[in-house]
C-alpha positions as semicolon CSV with decimal commas, in nm:
position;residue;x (nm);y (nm);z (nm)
1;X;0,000;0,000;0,000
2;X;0,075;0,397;-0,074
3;X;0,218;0,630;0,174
4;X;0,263;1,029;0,082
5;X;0,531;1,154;0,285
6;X;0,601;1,561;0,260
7;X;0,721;1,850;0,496
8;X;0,751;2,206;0,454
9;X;1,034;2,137;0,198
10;X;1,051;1,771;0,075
11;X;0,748;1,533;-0,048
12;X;0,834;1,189;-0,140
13;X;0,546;0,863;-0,297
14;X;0,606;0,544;-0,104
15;X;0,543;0,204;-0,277
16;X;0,702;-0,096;-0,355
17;X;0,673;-0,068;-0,717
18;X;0,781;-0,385;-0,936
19;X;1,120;-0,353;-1,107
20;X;0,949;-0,402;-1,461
21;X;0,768;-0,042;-1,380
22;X;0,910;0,250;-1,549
23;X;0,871;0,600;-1,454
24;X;0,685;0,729;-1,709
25;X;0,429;0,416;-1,583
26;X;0,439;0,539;-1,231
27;X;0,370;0,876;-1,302
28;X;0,019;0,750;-1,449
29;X;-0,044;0,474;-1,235
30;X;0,006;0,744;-0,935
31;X;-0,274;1,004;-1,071
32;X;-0,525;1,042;-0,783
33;X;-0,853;1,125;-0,949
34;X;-0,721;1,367;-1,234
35;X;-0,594;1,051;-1,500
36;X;-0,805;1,189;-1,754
37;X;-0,607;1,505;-1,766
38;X;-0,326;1,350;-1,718
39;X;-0,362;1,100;-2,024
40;X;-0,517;1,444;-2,229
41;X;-0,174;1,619;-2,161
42;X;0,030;1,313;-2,251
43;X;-0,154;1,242;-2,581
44;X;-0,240;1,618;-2,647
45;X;-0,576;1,532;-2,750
46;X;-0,913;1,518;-2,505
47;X;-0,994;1,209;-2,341
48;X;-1,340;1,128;-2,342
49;X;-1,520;0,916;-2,054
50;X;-1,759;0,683;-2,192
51;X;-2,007;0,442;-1,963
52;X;-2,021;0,109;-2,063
53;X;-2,212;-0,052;-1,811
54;X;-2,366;0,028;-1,445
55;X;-2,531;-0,126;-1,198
56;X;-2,856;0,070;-1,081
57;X;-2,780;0,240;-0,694
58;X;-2,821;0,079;-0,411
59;X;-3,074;0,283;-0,329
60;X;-3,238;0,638;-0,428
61;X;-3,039;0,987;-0,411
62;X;-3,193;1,156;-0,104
63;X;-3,114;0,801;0,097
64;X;-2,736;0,876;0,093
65;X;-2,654;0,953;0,449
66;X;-2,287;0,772;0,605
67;X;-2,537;0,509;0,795
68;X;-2,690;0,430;0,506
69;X;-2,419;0,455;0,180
70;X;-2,549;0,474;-0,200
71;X;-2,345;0,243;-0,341
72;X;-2,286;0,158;-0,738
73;X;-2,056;-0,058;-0,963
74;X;-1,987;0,057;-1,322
75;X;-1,761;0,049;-1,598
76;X;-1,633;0,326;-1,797
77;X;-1,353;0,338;-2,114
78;X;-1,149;0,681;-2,137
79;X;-1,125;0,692;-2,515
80;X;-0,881;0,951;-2,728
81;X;-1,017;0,994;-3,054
82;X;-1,199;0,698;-3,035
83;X;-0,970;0,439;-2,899
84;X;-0,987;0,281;-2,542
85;X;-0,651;0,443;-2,369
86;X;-0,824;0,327;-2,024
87;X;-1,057;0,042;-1,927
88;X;-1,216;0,120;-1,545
89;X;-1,468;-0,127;-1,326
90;X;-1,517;0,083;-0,988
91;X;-1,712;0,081;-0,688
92;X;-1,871;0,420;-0,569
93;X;-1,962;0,501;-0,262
94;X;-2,186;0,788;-0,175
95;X;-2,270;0,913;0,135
96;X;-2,474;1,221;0,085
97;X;-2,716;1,325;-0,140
98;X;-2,543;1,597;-0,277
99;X;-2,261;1,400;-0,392
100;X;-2,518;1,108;-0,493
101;X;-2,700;1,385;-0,708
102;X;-2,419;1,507;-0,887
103;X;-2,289;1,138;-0,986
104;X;-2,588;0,979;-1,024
105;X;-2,843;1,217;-1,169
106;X;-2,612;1,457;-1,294
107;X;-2,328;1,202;-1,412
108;X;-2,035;1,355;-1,328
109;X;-1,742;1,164;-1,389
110;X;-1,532;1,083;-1,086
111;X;-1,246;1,290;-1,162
112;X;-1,453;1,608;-1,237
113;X;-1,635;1,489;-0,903
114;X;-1,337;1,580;-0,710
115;X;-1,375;1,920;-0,888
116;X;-1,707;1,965;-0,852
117;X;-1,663;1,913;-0,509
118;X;-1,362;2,135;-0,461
119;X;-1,182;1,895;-0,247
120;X;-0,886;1,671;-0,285
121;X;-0,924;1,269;-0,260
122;X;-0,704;1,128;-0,064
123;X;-0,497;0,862;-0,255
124;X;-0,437;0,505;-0,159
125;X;-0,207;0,256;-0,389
126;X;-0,297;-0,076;-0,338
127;X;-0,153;-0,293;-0,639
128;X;0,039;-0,259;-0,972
129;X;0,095;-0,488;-1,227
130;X;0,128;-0,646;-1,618
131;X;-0,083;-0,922;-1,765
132;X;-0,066;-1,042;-2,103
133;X;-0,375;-1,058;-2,318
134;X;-0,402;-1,422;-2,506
135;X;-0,226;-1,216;-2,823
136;X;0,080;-1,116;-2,627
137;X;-0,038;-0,739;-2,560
138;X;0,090;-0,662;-2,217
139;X;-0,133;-0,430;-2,016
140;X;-0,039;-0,243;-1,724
141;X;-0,317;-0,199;-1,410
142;X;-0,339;-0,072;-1,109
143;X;-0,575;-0,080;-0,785
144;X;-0,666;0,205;-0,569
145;X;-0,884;0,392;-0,382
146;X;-1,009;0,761;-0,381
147;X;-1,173;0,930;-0,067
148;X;-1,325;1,282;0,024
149;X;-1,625;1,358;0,240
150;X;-1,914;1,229;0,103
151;X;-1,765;1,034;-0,231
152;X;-1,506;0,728;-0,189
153;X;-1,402;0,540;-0,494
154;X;-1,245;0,169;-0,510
155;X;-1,127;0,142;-0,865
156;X;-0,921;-0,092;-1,072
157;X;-0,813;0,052;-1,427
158;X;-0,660;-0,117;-1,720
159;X;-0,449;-0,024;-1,996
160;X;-0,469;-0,214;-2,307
161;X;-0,182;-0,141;-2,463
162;X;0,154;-0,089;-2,217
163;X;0,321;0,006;-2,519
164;X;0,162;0,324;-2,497
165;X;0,383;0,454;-2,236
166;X;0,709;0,344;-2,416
167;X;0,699;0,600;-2,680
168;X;0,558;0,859;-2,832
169;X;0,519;0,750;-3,158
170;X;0,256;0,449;-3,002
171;X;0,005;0,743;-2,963
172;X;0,054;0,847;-3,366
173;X;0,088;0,480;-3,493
174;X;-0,219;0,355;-3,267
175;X;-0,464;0,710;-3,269
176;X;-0,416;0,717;-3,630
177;X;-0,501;0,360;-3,721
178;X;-0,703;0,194;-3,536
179;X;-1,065;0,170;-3,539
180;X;-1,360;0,340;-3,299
181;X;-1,392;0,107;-3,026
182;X;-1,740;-0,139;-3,001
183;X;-1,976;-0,089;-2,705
184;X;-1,968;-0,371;-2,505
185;X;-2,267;-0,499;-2,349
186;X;-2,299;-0,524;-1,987
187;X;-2,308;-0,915;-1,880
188;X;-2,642;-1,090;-1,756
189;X;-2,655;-1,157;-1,412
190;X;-2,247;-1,079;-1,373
191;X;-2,152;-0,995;-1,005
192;X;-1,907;-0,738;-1,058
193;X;-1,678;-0,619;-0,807
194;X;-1,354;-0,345;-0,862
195;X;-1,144;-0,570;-0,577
């Protein structure tokens, strides 16, 4: 797990990170609620968030009180110019209705939640890792969690492609070839959990 160390002069990110992580990986797979900016300065292009799938609440929007949490499960893609840069299954909790209004009614996307909210999540690191996909494609994910007063996120993003953060000519190459991702279709009956 995370730690964020600072003092008036010095701040230093505590984690045991894999050695196979490179920097330019850490530096996205440390963004605490503001990866979609993050991914829109690295690409220089706008990252769009698009729902995939969703759970209905736990319950309705004026229920959301800290005895008695709002809670949903969803999936979302961040897309640039069409293309999944970011695949992410998390688990919101909601614990007033404000906060439940604005995500659920409204559908503000977590990291303009945080904004919306004008407060800072705290951060926790959990895990980091690779997997290959059957055709070799190694993707890099992470597991963490997000918390401010009212709004707590567990969240486990994917990135298809790992490649992505090896150069910058993955971003022309890929962006420029490849075609508009399919909607995927929630599955029947899944239980779906981000941890």
């Amino acid at each position: 797990m995370s730690s964020d160390k600072f003092s008036s002069n010095e701040t230093y990110f505590s984690f045991e990170w894999p050695s196979y992580i490179t920097g330019l990986e850490r530096i996205a797979l440390t963004c605490k609620g503001d990866l979609q900016r993050t991914l829109s300065a690295y690409f220089g292009k706008p990252i769009k968030v698009e729902r995939i799938w969703e759970h209905p609440a736990s319950g309705p929007v004026s229920s959301a009180t800290p005895e008695n949490p709002v809670t949903q499960v969803r999936q979302v893609h961040l897309l640039c110019e069409g293309v999944v840069v970011c695949v992410c299954v998390s688990t919101i909790t909601m614990t007033n209705p404000y906060t439940a209004g604005l995500f659920l009614d409204d559908r503000v996307a977590i990291g303009q939640m945080y904004r919306t909210i004008g407060r800072t999540p705290a951060f926790t690191l959990k895990d980091v890792g690779v997997e290959k996909t059957e055709d070799g494609v190694e993707q890099l994910w992470r597991k963490y969690t997000l918390f401010a007063e009212g709004f707590e996120c567990e969240i486990k993003e994917t990135f298809p492609d790992r490649n992505m953060f090896a150069s910058d000519s993955w971003g022309t190459h890929v962006l420029g070839n490849i075609a508009p991702v399919k909607q995927e279709v929630e599955p029947i009956q899944a239980t779906v959990q981000a941890f």
